[in-house]
C-alpha positions as CSV (number, residue, x, y, z in Angstrom):
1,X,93.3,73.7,100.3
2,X,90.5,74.1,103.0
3,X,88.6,71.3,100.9
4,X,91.9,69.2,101.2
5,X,92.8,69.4,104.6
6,X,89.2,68.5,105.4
7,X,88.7,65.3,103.4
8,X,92.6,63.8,104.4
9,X,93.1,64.6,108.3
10,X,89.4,64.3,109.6
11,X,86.5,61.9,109.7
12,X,83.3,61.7,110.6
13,X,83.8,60.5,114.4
14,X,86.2,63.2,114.7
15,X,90.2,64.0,114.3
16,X,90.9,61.6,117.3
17,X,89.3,58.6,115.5
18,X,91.0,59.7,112.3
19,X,94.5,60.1,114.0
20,X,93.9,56.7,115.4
21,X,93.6,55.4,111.7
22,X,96.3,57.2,110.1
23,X,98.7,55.3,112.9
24,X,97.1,52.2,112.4
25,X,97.8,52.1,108.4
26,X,101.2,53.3,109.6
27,X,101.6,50.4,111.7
28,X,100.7,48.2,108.5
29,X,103.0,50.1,106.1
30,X,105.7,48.4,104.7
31,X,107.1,50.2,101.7
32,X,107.8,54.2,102.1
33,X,108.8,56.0,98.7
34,X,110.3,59.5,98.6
35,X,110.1,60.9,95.2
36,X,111.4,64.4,93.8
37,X,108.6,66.4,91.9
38,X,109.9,64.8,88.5
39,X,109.7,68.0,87.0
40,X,112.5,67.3,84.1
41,X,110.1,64.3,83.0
42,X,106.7,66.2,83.9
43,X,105.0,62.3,84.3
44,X,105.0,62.7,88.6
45,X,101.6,61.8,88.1
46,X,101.8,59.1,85.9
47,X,104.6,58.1,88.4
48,X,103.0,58.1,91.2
49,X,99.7,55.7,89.7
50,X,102.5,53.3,89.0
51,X,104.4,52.9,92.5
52,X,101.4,53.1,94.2
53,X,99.4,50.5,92.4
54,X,102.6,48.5,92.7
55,X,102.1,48.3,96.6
56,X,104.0,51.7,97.7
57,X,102.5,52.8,101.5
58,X,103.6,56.1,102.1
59,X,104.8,58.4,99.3
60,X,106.5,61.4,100.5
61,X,107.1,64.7,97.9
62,X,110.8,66.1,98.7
63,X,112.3,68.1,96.3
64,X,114.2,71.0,97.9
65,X,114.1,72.5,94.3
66,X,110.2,73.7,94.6
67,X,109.0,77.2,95.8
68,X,106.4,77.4,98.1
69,X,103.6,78.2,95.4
70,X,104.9,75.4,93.1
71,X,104.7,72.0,96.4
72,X,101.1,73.9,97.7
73,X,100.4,72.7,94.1
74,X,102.1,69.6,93.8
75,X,101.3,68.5,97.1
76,X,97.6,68.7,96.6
77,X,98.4,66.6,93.6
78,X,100.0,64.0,95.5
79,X,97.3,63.7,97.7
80,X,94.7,63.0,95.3
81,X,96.4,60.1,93.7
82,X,97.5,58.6,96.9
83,X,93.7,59.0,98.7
84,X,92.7,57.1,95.3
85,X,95.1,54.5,96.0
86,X,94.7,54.3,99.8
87,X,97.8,55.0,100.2
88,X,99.2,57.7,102.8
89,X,100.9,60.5,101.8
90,X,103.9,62.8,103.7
91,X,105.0,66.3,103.6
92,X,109.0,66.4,104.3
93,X,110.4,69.4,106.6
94,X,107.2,72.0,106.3
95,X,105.2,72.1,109.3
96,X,103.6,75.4,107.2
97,X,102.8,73.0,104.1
98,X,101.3,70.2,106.4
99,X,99.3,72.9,108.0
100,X,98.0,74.3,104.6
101,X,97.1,71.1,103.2
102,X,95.9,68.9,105.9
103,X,99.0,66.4,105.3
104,X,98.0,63.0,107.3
105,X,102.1,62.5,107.8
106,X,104.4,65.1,108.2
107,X,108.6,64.0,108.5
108,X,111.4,65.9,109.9
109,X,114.8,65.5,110.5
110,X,117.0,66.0,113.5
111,X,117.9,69.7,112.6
112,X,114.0,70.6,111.6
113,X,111.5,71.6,114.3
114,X,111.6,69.7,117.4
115,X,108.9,66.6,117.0
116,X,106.7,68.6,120.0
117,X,106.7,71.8,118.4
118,X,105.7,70.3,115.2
119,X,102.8,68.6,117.4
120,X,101.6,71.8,119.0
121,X,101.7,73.7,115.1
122,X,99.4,70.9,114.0
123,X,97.4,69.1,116.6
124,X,96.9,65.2,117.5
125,X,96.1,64.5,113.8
126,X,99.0,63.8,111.9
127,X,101.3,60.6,112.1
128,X,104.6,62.5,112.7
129,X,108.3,60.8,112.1
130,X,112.0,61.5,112.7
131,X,114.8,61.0,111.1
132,X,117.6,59.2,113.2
133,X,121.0,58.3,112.6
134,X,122.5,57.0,115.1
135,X,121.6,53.7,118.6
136,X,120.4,57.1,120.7
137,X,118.5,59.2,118.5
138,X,116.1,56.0,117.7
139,X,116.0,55.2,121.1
140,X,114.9,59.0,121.8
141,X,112.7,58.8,119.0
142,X,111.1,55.4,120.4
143,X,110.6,57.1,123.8
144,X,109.0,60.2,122.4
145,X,105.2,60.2,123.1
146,X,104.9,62.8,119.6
147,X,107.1,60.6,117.6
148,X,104.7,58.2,115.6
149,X,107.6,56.3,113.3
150,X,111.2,57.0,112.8
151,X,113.2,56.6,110.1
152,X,117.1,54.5,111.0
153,X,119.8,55.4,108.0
154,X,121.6,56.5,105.8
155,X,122.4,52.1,105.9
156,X,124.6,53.4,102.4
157,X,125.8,56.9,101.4
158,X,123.0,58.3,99.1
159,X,123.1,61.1,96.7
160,X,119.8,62.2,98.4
161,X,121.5,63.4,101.3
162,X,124.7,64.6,100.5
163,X,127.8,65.0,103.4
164,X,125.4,62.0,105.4
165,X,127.9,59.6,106.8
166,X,126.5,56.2,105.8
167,X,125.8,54.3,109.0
168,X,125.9,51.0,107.7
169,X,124.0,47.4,108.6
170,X,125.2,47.2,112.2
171,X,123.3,50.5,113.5
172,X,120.4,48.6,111.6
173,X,121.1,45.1,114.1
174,X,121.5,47.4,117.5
175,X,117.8,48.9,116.6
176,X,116.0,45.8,115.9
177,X,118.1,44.0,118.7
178,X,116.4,46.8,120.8
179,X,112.5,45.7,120.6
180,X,111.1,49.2,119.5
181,X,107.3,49.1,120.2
182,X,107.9,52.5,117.4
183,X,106.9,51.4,114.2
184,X,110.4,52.7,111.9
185,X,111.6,52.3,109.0
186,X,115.6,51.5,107.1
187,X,116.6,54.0,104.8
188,X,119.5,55.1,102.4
189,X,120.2,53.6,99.3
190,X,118.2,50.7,99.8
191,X,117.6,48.7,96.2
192,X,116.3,45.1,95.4
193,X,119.9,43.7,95.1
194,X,120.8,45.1,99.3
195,X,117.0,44.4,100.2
196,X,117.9,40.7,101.7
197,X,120.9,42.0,103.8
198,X,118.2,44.8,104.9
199,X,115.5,42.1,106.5
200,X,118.2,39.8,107.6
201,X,119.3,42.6,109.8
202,X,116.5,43.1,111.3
203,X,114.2,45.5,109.5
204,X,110.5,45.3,108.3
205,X,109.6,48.5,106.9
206,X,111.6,50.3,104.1
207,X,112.5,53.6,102.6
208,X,113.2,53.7,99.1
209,X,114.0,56.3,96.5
210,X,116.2,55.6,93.6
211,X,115.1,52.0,93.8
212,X,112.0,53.3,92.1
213,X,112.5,56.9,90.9
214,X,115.1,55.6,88.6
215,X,113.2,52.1,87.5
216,X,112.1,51.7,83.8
217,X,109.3,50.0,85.1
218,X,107.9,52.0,88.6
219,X,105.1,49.6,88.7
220,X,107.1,46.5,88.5
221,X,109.8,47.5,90.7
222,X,107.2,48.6,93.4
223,X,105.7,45.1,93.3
224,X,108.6,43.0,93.9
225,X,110.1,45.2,96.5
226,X,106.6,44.9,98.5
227,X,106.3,41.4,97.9
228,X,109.6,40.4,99.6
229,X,108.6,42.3,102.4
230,X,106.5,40.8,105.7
231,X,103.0,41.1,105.5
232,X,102.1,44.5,107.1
């Protein structure tokens, strides 16, 4: 993991320089994928070739399923492919996990580790982002010097997060309406057929899961959700 952690989170001019990076191919993501481990099909790398050559940005491993041992394993596995790709990769919840394998973008939600302690655990490095659901927690996420992106959802009730109120298009309007110099993301239950009514809301960058976990055709489905969105 040492060997990990080394090559993903630090460069040769030093972890300032690679932080600046990581937040610049942040800035230019467009297309965020959240995938569970796949472990009833055992193709997650397969998978994850396909969405990625298809244009995916950021692919995040969150399966709530996985012991410790079993996403140390995976994770490591998700790194390679995405560094091949030069894509970015995320570790969901697990300040530990980051630590361990030198994740370049770590997410949390509201009721996770508070954004700063999650910055002193693991330095200036990592791009961190936040969950929000509501006008004031993106706002507090916008004005949080830690926060590097934030996430604005569930726009439709997903069985990802299950008991999440659905906050629908409007919350989506009052975010873009407010200018956030944050780069952030929609998410929940976002697919190709809700993907207009998405941008025409106001959003740029997306979250997707079942949009492409569940495609017959990862690659495919990966490509013509990137290319409807703006140019990163």
């Amino acid at each position: 993991m040492a060997t990990l952690a080394a090559v993903t989170t630090t460069s040769s001019t030093g972890p300032a320089t690679a932080g600046a990076d990581l937040r610049t191919r942040l800035r230019a993501a467009r297309l965020y994928l959240c995938t569970d481990a796949r472990e009833d099909r055992g193709d997650l790398e397969d998978f994850l070739h396909a969405v990625l050559a298809g244009g995916v940005d950021v692919v995040q491993l969150r399966d709530k399923t996985l012991d410790v041992a079993r996403e140390l394993e995976l994770q490591e596995l998700v790194a390679r492919v995405a560094t091949e790709h030069g894509a970015l990769w995320a570790v969901n919840d697990r300040a530990d996990v980051a630590s361990l394998t030198g994740a370049p973008v770590v997410h949390t939600g509201q009721r996770d580790l508070p954004v700063a302690a999650v910055r002193t655990l693991l330095g200036p490095g990592p791009v961190l982002g936040r969950s929000t659901h509501s006008a004031a927690q993106a706002s507090a996420a916008d004005a949080d010097p830690d926060v590097d992106y934030f996430c604005v959802g569930p726009l439709w009730a997903t069985p990802t997060k299950p008991g999440r109120a659905a906050v629908g298009l409007e919350l989506l309007r009052e975010v873009a309406a407010a200018r956030p110099s944050t780069p952030w993301f929609a998410i929940g239950g976002i697919d190709a057929e809700r993907l207009d009514a998405v941008l025409d809301a106001g959003a740029e960058r997306i979250v997707v899961v079942r949009a492409l976990t569940q495609a017959t055709d990862p690659e495919r489905a990966a490509r013509e959700l990137r290319e409807r969105l703006p140019a990163g």
